[in-house]
LOTOR-708099 format. One record per atom (N, C-alpha, C, CB): residue in three letters; x, y, z. Coordinates in steps of 0.05 Angstrom, whole numbers, plus 5000, padded with zeros to 4 digits. Glycine has a CB too. Example, Ala and Ser with C-alpha at 12.3 -4.5 7.8 and 13.67 -1.06 7.14 Angstrom:
2
ALA526448865156;ALA524649105156;ALA526449345156;ALA522649115181;SER525749555142;SER527349795143;SER525850015157;SER528249885114;
This chain:
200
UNK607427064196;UNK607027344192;UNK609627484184;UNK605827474217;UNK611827404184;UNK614027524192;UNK615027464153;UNK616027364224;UNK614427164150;UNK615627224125;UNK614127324106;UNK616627024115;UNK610927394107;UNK609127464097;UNK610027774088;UNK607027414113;UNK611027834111;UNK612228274114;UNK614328214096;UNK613928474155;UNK616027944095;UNK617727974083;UNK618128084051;UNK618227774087;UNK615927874057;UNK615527814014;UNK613328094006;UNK612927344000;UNK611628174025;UNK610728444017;UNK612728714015;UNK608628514036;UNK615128694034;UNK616228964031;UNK618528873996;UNK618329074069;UNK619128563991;UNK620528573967;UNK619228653948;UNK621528363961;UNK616028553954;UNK615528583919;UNK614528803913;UNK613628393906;UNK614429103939;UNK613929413942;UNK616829413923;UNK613829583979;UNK618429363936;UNK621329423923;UNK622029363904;UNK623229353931;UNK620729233896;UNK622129143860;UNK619929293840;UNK621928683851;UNK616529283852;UNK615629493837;UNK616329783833;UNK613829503843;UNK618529913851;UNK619230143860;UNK621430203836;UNK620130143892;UNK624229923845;UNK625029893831;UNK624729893797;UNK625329783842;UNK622129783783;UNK621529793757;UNK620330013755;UNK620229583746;UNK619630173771;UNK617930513762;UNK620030623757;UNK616030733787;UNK622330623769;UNK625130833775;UNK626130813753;UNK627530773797;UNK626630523743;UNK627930463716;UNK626230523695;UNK628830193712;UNK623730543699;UNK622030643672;UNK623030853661;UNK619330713676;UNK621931033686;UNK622831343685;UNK625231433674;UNK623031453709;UNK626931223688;UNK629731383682;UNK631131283650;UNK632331293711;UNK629331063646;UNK629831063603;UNK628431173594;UNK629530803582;UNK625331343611;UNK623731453591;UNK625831793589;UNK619831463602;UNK626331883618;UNK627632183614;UNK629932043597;UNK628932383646;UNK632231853598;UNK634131853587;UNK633231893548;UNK635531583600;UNK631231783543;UNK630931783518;UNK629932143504;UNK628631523515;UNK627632203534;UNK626632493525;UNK628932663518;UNK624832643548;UNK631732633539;UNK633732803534;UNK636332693511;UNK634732863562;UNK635632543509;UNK637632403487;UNK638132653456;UNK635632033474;UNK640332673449;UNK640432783430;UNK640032673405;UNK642332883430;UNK641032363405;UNK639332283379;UNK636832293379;UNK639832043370;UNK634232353399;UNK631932373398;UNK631632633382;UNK630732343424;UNK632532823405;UNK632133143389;UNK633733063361;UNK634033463408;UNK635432973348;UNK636132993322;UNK634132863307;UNK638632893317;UNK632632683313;UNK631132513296;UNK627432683294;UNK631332133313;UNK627632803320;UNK624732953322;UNK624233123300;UNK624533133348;UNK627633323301;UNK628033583293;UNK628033503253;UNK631333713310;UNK628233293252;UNK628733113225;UNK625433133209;UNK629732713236;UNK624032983229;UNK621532983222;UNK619933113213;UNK620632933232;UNK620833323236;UNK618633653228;UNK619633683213;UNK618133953243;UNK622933753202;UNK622833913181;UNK622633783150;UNK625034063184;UNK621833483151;UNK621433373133;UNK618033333129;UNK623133153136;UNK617533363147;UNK613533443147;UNK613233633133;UNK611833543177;UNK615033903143;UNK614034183139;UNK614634183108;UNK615634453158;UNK617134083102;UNK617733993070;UNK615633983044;UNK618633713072;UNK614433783057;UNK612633563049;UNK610033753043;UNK612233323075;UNK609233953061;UNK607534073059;UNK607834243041;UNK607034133077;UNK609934453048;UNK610534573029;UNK610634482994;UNK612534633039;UNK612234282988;UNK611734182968;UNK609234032953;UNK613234072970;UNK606734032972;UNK605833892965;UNK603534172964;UNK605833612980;UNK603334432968;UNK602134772965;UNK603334682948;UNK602635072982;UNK605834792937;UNK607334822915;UNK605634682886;UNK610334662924;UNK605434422895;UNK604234312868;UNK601534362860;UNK604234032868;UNK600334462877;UNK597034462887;UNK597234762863;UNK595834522934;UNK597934872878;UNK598735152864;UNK598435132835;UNK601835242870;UNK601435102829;UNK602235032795;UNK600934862782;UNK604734922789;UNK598634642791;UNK596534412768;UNK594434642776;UNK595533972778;UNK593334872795;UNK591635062793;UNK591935142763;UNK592235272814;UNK594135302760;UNK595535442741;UNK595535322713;UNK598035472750;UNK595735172712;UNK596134972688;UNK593934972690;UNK597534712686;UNK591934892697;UNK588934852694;UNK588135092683;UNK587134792719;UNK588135312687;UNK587635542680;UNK588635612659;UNK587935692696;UNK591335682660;UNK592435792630;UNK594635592618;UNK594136112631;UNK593635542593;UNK597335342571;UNK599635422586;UNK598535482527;UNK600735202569;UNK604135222591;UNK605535392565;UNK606534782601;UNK604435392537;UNK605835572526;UNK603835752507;UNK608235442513;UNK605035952491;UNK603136042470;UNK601935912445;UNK604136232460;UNK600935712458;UNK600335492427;UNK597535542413;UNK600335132435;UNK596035712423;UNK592935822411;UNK593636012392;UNK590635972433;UNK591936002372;UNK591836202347;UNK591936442357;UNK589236192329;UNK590036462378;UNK589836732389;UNK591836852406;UNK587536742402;UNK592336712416;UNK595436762434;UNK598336922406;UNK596836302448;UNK598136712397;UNK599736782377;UNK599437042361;UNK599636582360;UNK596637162354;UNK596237232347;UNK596237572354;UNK595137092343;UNK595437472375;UNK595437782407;UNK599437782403;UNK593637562463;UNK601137622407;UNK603437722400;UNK604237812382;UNK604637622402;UNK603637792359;UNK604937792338;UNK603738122332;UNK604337522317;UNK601938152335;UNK600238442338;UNK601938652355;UNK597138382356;UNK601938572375;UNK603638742399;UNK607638732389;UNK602838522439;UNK607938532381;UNK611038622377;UNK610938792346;UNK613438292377;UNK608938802327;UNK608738962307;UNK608039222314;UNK607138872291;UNK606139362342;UNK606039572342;UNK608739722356;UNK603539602351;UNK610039542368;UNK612039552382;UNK615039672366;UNK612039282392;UNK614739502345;UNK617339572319;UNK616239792311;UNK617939352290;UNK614039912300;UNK613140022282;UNK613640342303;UNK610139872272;UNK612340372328;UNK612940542346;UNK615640652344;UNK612540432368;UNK617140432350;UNK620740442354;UNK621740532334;UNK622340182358;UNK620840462300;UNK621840552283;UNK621440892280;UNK620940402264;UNK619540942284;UNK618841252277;UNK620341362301;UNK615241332277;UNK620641312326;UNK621941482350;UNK623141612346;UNK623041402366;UNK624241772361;UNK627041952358;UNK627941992387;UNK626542282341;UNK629641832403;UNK629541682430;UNK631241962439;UNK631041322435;UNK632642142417;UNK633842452435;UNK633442642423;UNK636642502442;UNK630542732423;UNK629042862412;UNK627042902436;UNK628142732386;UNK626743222446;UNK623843152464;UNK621943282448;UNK623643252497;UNK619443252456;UNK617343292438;UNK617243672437;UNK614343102451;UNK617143752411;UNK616944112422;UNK613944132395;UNK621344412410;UNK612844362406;UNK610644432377;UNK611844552355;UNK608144652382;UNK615044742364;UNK616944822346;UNK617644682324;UNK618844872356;UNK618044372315;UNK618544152298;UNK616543952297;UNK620844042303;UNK616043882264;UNK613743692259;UNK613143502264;UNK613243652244;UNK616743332277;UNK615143142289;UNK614543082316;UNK616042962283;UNK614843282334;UNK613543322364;UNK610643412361;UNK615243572382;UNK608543512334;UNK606743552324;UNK605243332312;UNK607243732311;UNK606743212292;UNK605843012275;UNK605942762285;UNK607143022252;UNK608742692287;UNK610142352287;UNK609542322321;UNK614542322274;UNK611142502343;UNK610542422367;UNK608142262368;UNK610342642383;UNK605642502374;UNK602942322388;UNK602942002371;UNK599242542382;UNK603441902344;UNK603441672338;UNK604841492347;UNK603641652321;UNK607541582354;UNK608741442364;UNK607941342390;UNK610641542362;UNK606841512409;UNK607241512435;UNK603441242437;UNK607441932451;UNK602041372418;UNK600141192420;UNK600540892401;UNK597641362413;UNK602940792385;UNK603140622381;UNK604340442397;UNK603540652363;UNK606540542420;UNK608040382437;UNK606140362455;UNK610640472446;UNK603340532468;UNK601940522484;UNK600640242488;UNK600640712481;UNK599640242450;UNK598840012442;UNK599139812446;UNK598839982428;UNK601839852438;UNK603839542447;UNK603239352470;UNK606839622455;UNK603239602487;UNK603739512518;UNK601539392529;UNK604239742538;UNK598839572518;UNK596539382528;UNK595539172513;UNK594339512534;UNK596539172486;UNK595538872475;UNK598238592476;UNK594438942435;UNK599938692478;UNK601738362494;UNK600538432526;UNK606838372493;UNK599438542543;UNK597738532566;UNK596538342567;UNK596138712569;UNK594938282538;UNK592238132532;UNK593237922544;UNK590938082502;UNK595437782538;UNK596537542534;UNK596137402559;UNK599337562525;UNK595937572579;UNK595237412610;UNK592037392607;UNK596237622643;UNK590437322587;UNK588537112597;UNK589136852580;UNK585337202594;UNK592236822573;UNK592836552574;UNK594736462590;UNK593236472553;UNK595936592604;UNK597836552626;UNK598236692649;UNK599736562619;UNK599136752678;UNK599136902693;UNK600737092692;UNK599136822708;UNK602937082677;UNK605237222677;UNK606337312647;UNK607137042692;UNK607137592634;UNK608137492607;UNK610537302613;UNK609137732588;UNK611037222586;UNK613637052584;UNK616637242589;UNK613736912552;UNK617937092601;UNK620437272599;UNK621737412579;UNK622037162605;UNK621337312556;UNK621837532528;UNK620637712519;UNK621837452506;UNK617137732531;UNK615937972516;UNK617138192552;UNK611137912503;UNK616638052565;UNK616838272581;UNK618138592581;UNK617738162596;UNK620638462573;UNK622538812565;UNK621438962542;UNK626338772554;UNK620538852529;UNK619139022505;UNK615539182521;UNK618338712471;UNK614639022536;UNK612739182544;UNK612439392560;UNK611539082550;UNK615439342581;UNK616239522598;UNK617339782579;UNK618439382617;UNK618539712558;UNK619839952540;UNK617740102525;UNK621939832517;UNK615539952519;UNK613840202503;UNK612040342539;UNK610540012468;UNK612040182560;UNK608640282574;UNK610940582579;UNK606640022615;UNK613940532581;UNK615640832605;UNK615540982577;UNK620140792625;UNK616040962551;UNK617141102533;UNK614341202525;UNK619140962511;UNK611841132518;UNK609741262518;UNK608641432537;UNK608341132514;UNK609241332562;UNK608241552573;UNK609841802587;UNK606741442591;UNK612241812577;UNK614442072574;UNK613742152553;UNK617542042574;UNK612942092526;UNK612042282508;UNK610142472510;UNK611342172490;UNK608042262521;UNK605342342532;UNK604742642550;UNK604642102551;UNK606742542576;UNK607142752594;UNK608142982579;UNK608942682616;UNK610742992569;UNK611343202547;UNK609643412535;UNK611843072527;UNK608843232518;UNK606543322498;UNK604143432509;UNK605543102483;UNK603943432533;UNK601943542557;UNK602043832561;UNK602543422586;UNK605243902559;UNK605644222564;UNK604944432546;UNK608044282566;UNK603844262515;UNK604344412498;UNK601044362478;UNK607644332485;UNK599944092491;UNK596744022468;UNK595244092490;UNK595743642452;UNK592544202478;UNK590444282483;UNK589044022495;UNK589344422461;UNK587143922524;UNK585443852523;UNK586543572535;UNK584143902500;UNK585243332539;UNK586043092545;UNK589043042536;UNK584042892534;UNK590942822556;UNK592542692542;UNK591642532527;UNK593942602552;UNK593842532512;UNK593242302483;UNK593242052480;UNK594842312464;UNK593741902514;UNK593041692526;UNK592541632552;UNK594341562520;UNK591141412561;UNK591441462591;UNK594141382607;UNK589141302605;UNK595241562624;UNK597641512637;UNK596041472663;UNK600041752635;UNK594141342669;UNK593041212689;UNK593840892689;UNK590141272689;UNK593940822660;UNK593940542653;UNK596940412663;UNK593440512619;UNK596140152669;UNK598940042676;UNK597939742667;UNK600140082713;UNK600039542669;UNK598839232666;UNK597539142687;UNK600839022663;UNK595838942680;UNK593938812699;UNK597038642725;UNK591238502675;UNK595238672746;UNK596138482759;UNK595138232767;UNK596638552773;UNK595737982754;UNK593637822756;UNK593937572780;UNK593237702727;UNK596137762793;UNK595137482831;UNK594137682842;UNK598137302859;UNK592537932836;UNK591138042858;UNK588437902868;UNK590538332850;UNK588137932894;UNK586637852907;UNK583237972889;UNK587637952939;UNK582438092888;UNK580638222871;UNK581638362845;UNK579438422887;UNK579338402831;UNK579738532797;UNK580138812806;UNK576538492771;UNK582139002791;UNK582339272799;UNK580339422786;UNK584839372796;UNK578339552794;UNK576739662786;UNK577539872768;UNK575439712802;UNK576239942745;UNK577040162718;UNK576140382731;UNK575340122684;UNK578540502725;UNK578340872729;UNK575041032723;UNK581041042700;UNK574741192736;UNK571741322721;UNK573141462704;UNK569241542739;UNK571441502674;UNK572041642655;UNK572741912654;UNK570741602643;UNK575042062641;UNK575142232644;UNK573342452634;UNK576842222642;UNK573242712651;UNK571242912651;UNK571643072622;UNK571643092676;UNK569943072605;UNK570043282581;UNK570643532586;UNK567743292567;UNK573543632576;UNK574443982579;UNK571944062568;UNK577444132561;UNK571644422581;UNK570544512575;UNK570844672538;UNK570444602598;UNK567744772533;UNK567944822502;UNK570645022500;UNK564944992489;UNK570945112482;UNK573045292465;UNK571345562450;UNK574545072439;UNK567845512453;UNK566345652449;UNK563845632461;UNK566445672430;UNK562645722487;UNK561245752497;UNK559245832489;UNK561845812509;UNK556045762490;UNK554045892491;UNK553146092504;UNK552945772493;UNK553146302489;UNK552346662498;UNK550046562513;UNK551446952469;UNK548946742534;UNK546546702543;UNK544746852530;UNK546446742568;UNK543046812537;UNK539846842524;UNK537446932543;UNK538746552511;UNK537447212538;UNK535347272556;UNK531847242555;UNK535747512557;
Protein backbone atom coordinates (compact mmCIF):
# COMPACT_ATOMS: atom_id res chain seq x y z
CA UNK A 1 0.00 0.00 0.00
CA UNK A 2 2.68 2.31 0.89
CA UNK A 3 4.44 2.12 -2.42
CA UNK A 4 1.20 2.15 -4.25
CA UNK A 5 0.56 6.09 -2.43
CA UNK A 6 3.88 6.33 -3.62
CA UNK A 7 3.68 6.02 -7.29
CA UNK A 8 0.06 7.70 -7.12
CA UNK A 9 1.20 10.96 -5.43
CA UNK A 10 4.35 10.95 -8.38
CA UNK A 11 2.38 10.52 -11.20
CA UNK A 12 -0.34 13.50 -9.61
CA UNK A 13 2.99 15.37 -9.75
CA UNK A 14 4.32 15.06 -12.90
CA UNK A 15 0.79 15.50 -14.40
CA UNK A 16 0.71 18.81 -12.42
CA UNK A 17 4.01 19.32 -13.38
CA UNK A 18 3.14 19.03 -17.42
CA UNK A 19 -0.18 21.32 -16.94
CA UNK A 20 2.21 24.12 -15.31
CA UNK A 21 4.60 23.84 -18.16
CA UNK A 22 1.86 23.88 -20.73
CA UNK A 23 0.51 26.93 -19.47
CA UNK A 24 3.47 28.62 -18.84
CA UNK A 25 4.70 28.21 -22.90
CA UNK A 26 1.17 28.75 -23.82
CA UNK A 27 1.07 32.47 -21.69
CA UNK A 28 4.83 32.75 -22.56
CA UNK A 29 3.96 32.57 -26.29
CA UNK A 30 0.38 34.67 -25.84
CA UNK A 31 2.75 37.44 -24.40
CA UNK A 32 5.66 37.10 -26.59
CA UNK A 33 6.32 40.08 -28.73
CA UNK A 34 7.28 38.28 -31.70
CA UNK A 35 3.71 36.81 -31.49
CA UNK A 36 2.09 40.33 -31.28
CA UNK A 37 4.53 41.35 -34.19
CA UNK A 38 3.61 38.50 -36.39
CA UNK A 39 -0.37 38.72 -35.42
CA UNK A 40 -0.23 42.51 -35.97
CA UNK A 41 1.56 41.45 -39.53
CA UNK A 42 -1.31 39.37 -40.58
CA UNK A 43 -4.18 41.62 -40.01
CA UNK A 44 -2.65 44.20 -41.65
CA UNK A 45 -1.72 42.15 -44.53
CA UNK A 46 -5.43 40.57 -44.62
CA UNK A 47 -6.94 44.01 -44.38
CA UNK A 48 -4.46 44.81 -47.43
CA UNK A 49 -5.58 42.11 -49.33
CA UNK A 50 -9.05 43.10 -48.96
CA UNK A 51 -8.73 46.27 -49.68
CA UNK A 52 -6.95 45.57 -52.83
CA UNK A 53 -8.88 43.06 -53.84
CA UNK A 54 -12.52 46.12 -53.48
CA UNK A 55 -10.07 48.05 -55.30
CA UNK A 56 -10.00 45.71 -58.33
CA UNK A 57 -13.62 44.61 -58.07
CA UNK A 58 -14.34 48.28 -58.42
CA UNK A 59 -12.15 49.31 -61.48
CA UNK A 60 -13.05 45.75 -63.89
CA UNK A 61 -16.84 47.21 -62.63
CA UNK A 62 -15.74 50.31 -64.43
CA UNK A 63 -14.10 49.05 -67.30
CA UNK A 64 -17.02 46.91 -67.90
CA UNK A 65 -19.12 49.80 -68.10
CA UNK A 66 -17.26 52.53 -69.85
CA UNK A 67 -13.74 52.33 -72.53
CA UNK A 68 -10.61 53.02 -70.93
CA UNK A 69 -10.33 55.71 -73.59
CA UNK A 70 -12.30 57.87 -76.23
CA UNK A 71 -11.98 55.41 -79.03
CA UNK A 72 -15.91 55.41 -80.31
CA UNK A 73 -16.93 57.59 -83.20
CA UNK A 74 -19.28 58.98 -80.96
CA UNK A 75 -17.12 59.76 -78.17
CA UNK A 76 -14.95 61.46 -80.46
CA UNK A 77 -17.40 63.05 -81.87
CA UNK A 78 -19.35 64.51 -78.63
CA UNK A 79 -15.65 66.06 -78.17
CA UNK A 80 -14.82 67.47 -80.91
CA UNK A 81 -18.38 69.27 -80.89
CA UNK A 82 -17.94 70.59 -77.35
CA UNK A 83 -14.29 71.90 -77.72
CA UNK A 84 -15.71 73.73 -81.07
CA UNK A 85 -18.51 75.38 -79.18
CA UNK A 86 -16.04 76.10 -76.64
CA UNK A 87 -13.39 78.10 -79.08
CA UNK A 88 -16.05 79.57 -80.91
CA UNK A 89 -17.73 81.04 -77.46
CA UNK A 90 -14.12 82.18 -76.32
CA UNK A 91 -13.51 83.75 -79.56
CA UNK A 92 -16.41 86.19 -79.55
CA UNK A 93 -16.00 86.99 -75.56
CA UNK A 94 -14.89 90.06 -74.24
CA UNK A 95 -13.58 88.56 -70.71
CA UNK A 96 -13.50 92.73 -69.41
CA UNK A 97 -16.44 93.78 -70.68
CA UNK A 98 -19.64 93.30 -68.49
CA UNK A 99 -22.69 92.82 -70.29
CA UNK A 100 -24.70 96.52 -70.44
CA UNK A 101 -27.96 97.08 -73.01
CA UNK A 102 -25.95 100.51 -73.51
CA UNK A 103 -23.42 98.54 -76.22
CA UNK A 104 -24.22 95.96 -78.94
CA UNK A 105 -22.47 93.50 -77.81
CA UNK A 106 -24.04 93.06 -74.21
CA UNK A 107 -27.34 93.07 -76.67
CA UNK A 108 -26.20 91.13 -79.59
CA UNK A 109 -22.87 89.04 -79.11
CA UNK A 110 -23.28 88.46 -75.12
CA UNK A 111 -26.49 86.15 -74.97
CA UNK A 112 -24.47 84.00 -77.89
CA UNK A 113 -21.78 83.85 -76.28
CA UNK A 114 -22.99 82.94 -72.97
CA UNK A 115 -25.30 80.24 -74.68
CA UNK A 116 -22.44 78.87 -76.74
CA UNK A 117 -20.04 78.18 -73.72
CA UNK A 118 -23.26 76.91 -71.96
CA UNK A 119 -23.24 74.52 -74.75
CA UNK A 120 -19.98 73.53 -74.36
CA UNK A 121 -20.37 72.48 -70.96
CA UNK A 122 -23.26 70.27 -71.34
CA UNK A 123 -22.23 68.48 -74.45
CA UNK A 124 -18.40 67.38 -73.29
CA UNK A 125 -20.97 66.37 -70.08
CA UNK A 126 -22.27 63.84 -72.63
CA UNK A 127 -19.00 62.20 -72.58
CA UNK A 128 -19.72 60.43 -69.17
CA UNK A 129 -21.89 57.84 -70.75
CA UNK A 130 -18.59 56.59 -71.84
CA UNK A 131 -16.67 57.06 -68.81
CA UNK A 132 -17.27 58.05 -65.18
CA UNK A 133 -15.26 60.90 -65.04
CA UNK A 134 -14.20 63.57 -67.86
CA UNK A 135 -10.64 63.15 -68.76
CA UNK A 136 -8.27 65.35 -67.18
CA UNK A 137 -7.86 67.66 -70.23
CA UNK A 138 -11.39 68.44 -71.07
CA UNK A 139 -12.06 69.13 -67.60
CA UNK A 140 -10.71 72.93 -67.28
CA UNK A 141 -12.37 73.82 -70.39
CA UNK A 142 -15.77 72.69 -69.03
CA UNK A 143 -15.30 74.26 -65.81
CA UNK A 144 -14.41 77.58 -67.85
CA UNK A 145 -17.45 77.85 -70.08
CA UNK A 146 -20.28 76.21 -67.11
CA UNK A 147 -18.67 79.77 -64.46
CA UNK A 148 -18.23 82.13 -67.54
CA UNK A 149 -21.80 81.41 -68.90
CA UNK A 150 -23.41 81.65 -66.15
CA UNK A 151 -21.93 85.25 -65.03
CA UNK A 152 -23.07 86.43 -68.33
CA UNK A 153 -26.31 84.97 -67.80
CA UNK A 154 -26.83 86.41 -64.28
CA UNK A 155 -25.75 89.81 -65.76
CA UNK A 156 -27.86 89.89 -68.48
CA UNK A 157 -30.74 89.18 -65.95
CA UNK A 158 -30.71 92.84 -64.70
CA UNK A 159 -31.35 94.20 -67.82
CA UNK A 160 -33.61 91.23 -70.40
CA UNK A 161 -37.09 90.81 -70.12
CA UNK A 162 -38.50 87.36 -69.07
CA UNK A 163 -36.59 83.91 -68.56
CA UNK A 164 -32.80 83.64 -68.38
CA UNK A 165 -31.26 82.79 -71.45
CA UNK A 166 -30.16 79.56 -69.92
CA UNK A 167 -30.71 77.43 -67.13
CA UNK A 168 -28.34 78.44 -64.24
CA UNK A 169 -29.94 75.53 -62.43
CA UNK A 170 -27.78 73.24 -64.64
CA UNK A 171 -24.56 71.85 -63.42
CA UNK A 172 -22.66 68.43 -64.56
CA UNK A 173 -24.01 65.14 -63.85
CA UNK A 174 -22.64 63.45 -61.02
CA UNK A 175 -22.19 60.07 -61.98
CA UNK A 176 -21.16 58.05 -58.47
CA UNK A 177 -24.37 59.30 -57.11
CA UNK A 178 -26.18 56.87 -55.37
CA UNK A 179 -29.47 57.67 -57.43
CA UNK A 180 -30.17 59.68 -60.87
CA UNK A 181 -30.76 63.42 -59.86
CA UNK A 182 -34.04 64.12 -60.77
CA UNK A 183 -34.69 67.16 -63.62
CA UNK A 184 -35.82 70.41 -62.33
CA UNK A 185 -39.76 71.04 -63.07
CA UNK A 186 -39.97 73.31 -65.91
CA UNK A 187 -39.94 76.67 -65.64
CA UNK A 188 -43.23 78.70 -65.19
CA UNK A 189 -44.24 80.88 -68.38
CA UNK A 190 -43.94 84.89 -67.41
CA UNK A 191 -46.87 86.42 -67.57
CA UNK A 192 -48.33 88.12 -71.10
CA UNK A 193 -46.98 91.68 -71.98
CA UNK A 194 -50.64 92.02 -73.14
CA UNK A 195 -53.39 90.77 -71.29
CA UNK A 196 -56.83 89.89 -72.25
CA UNK A 197 -59.40 92.82 -71.43
CA UNK A 198 -62.32 91.20 -69.84
CA UNK A 199 -65.50 90.60 -71.36
CA UNK A 200 -68.64 91.11 -69.95
Amino acid sequence: PGQEAVKKKKGIGEKVAAAGEKMAISLNLKDSPEKKEKAAAEAAAAEKAAADKAAAEKKAAEEARYPKELESDEAEAIRLCGLELYERGRAADKPGQVPSPSVKWGVMDAPRVAMSLHAAAVVLDCLKLFMPQLPADLLPFQRAAHRRSNDLAKHMQNYRVGEPILPLEWKPADMSAAVPVPCPPPPALPPSAFPSAPRR
